[in-house]
C-alpha positions in Angstrom: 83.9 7.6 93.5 80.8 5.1 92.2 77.8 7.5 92.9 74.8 4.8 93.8 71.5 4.7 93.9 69.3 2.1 95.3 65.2 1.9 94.4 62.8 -0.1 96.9 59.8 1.2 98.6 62.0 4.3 99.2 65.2 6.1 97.4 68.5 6.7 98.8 71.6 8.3 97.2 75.0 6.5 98.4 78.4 6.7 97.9 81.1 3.5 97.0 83.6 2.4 95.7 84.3 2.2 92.0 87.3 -0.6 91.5 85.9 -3.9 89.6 85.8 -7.5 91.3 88.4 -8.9 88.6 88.9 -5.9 86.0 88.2 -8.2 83.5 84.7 -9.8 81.9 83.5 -13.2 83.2 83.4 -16.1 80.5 79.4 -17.3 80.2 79.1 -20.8 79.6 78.8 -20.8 75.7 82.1 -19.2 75.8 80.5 -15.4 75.5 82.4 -13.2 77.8 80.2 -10.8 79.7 81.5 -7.1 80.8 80.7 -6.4 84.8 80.3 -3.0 83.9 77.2 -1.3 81.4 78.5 1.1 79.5 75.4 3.8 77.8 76.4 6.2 75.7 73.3 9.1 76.3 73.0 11.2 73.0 70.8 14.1 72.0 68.7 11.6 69.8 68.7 8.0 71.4 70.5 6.3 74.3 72.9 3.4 73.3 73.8 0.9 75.7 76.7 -0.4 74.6 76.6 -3.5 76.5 73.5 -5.3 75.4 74.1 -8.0 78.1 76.3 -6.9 82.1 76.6 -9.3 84.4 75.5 -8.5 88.2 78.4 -8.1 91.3 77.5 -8.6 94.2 77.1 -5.0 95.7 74.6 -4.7 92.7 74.8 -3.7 89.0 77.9 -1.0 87.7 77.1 1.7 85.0 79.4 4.0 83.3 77.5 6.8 82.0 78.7 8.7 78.9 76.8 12.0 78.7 76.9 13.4 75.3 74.0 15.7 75.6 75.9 19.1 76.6 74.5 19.3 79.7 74.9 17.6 83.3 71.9 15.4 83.2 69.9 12.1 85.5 70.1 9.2 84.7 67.8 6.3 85.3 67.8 2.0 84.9 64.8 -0.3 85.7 64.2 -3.5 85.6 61.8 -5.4 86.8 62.5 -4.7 90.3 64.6 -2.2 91.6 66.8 0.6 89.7 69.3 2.7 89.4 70.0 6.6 89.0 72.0 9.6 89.4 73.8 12.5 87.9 75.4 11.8 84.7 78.2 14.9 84.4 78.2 17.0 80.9 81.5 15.7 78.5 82.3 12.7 80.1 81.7 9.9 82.1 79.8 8.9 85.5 79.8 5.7 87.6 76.5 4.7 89.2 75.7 1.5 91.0 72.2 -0.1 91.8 70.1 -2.3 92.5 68.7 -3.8 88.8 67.3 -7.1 89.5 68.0 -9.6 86.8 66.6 -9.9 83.6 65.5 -7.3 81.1 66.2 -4.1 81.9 66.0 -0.2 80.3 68.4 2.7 80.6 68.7 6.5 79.6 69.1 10.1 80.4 67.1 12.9 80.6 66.3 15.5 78.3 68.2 18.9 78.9 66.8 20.6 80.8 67.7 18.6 83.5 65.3 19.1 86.7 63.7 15.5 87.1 60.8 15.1 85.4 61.9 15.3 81.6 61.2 12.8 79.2 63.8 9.9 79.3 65.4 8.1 76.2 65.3 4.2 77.4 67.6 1.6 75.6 67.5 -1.9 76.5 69.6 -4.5 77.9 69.8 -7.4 80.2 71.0 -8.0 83.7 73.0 -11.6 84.4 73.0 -13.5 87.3 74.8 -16.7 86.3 76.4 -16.9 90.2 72.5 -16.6 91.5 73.6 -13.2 93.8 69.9 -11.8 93.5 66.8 -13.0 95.5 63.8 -11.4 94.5 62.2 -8.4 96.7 58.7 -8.4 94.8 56.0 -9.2 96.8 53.5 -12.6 96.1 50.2 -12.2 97.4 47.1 -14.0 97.2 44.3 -11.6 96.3 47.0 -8.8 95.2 46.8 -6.9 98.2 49.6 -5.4 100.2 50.4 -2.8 103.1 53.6 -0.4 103.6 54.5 1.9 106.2 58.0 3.9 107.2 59.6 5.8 109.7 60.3 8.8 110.1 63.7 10.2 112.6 64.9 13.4 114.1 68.0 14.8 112.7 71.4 13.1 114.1 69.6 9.8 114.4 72.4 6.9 114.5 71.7 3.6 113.1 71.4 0.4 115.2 74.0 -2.5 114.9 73.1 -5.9 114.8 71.1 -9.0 113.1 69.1 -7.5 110.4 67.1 -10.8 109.9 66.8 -10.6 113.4 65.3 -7.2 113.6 62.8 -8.0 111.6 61.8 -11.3 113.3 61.1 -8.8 116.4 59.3 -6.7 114.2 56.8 -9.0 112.7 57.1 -11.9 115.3 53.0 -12.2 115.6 53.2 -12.5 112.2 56.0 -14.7 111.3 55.4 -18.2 111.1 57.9 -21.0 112.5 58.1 -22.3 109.2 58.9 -19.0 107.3 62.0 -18.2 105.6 63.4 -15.2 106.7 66.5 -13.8 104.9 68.7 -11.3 103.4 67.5 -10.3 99.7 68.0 -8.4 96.9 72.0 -7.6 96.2 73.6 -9.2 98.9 76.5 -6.7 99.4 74.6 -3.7 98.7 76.8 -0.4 100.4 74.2 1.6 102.3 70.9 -0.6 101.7 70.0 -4.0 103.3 66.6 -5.7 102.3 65.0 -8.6 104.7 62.7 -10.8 103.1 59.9 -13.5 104.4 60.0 -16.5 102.4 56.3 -18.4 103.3 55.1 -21.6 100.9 57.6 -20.1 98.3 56.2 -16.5 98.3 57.6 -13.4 99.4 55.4 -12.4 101.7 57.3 -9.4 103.5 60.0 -7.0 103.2 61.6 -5.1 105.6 64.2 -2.1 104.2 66.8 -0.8 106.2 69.2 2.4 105.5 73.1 2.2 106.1 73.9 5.2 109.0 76.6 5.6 110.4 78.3 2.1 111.6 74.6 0.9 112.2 70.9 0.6 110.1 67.9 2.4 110.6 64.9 0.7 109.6 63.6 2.5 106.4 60.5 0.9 105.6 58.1 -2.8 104.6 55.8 -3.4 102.5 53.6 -7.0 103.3 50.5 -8.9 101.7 47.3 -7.8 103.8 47.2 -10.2 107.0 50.4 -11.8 106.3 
């Protein structure tokens, strides 16, 4: 199993499958074949990544984790939006999917003692999007100023089906404009996590995050420019 781990407004720990889309590194352009899959090697002096350059799938971007520190372990990526993060198991190796936007990115494992707020070894590398999966999440606004909320559910809540885009038309319909892009962002094929997005004058002016439960989506949280 591909433990994943998905970073937006708010963290969720998921579970998917591990097999690759071909098993095999995609050819670049200039004849450079680049892995699906980053491989980081976590030592007790420096984290290597292995794979200075991984190209993105579709449900996001694969890691295999090698912990050499002795010790089960977190591991976290950023880029410049989202992450990645997880458990990285003592002696051998993990699998962790998320959601690493494109671009240049960091990557490394805690410190043993392991409890979440060591100090973190990063490496670099870069995320490629040559098939242009990714559509960016980060808020635009004029001014610089935004608003977030979230919900909050009782225990046993089931999630809703339906048009995500949709949903969150309803949700911010005095707000949306008729000429507004709303769509589907981030990872388009993300397991457990969906992102909506409001396109306006070619700024994202909205998100809207929803949470895989069950065979339907709760709405997790948005974040929006003041007076959107």
């Amino acid at each position: 199993m591909v433990a994943a781990l998905f970073f937006a407004s708010a963290t969720v720990l998921i579970l998917s499958g591990c097999a690759s889309r071909t098993g095999e590194p995609e050819p670049a352009s200039n004849g450079e074949r680049v892995p699906d899959t980053a491989v980081v090697v976590c030592g007790r002096d420096e984290t290597r990544v292995l794979t200075p350059r991984v190209e993105a799938r579709s449900d996001g971007v694969h890691f295999e984790v090698r912990n050499r520190l002795g010790a089960d372990t977190g591991f976290a990526a950023l880029g410049r939006e989202g992450g990645a993060g997880g458990e990285a198991s003592k002696g051998g190796s993990s699998e962790l999917v998320g959601d690493v936007s494109p671009g240049g990115a960091r990557a490394g494992c805690e410190e043993p003692p392991y409890d979440g707020i060591g100090k973190i070894n990063y490496a670099a590398f870069e995320v490629v999007d040559r098939r242009g999966l990714y559509k960016s999440v980060g808020l635009e606004c004029r001014g610089g100023m935004a608003v977030s909320g979230g919900a909050q559910y009782a225990p046993g809540a089931r999630g809703v089906k339906g048009d995500l885009v949709k949903r969150a038309r309803n949700q911010f319909s005095d707000e949306i404009r008729v000429d507004d892009v709303v769509e589907l962002a981030g990872y388009p094929k993300l397991p457990d996590y969906r992102i909506v997005r409001v396109v306006r004058d070619g700024r994202v002016v909205a998100t809207v995050h929803f949470l895989g439960e069950g065979d339907g989506w709760l709405q997790d949280s948005y974040e929006a420019c003041e007076g959107f």
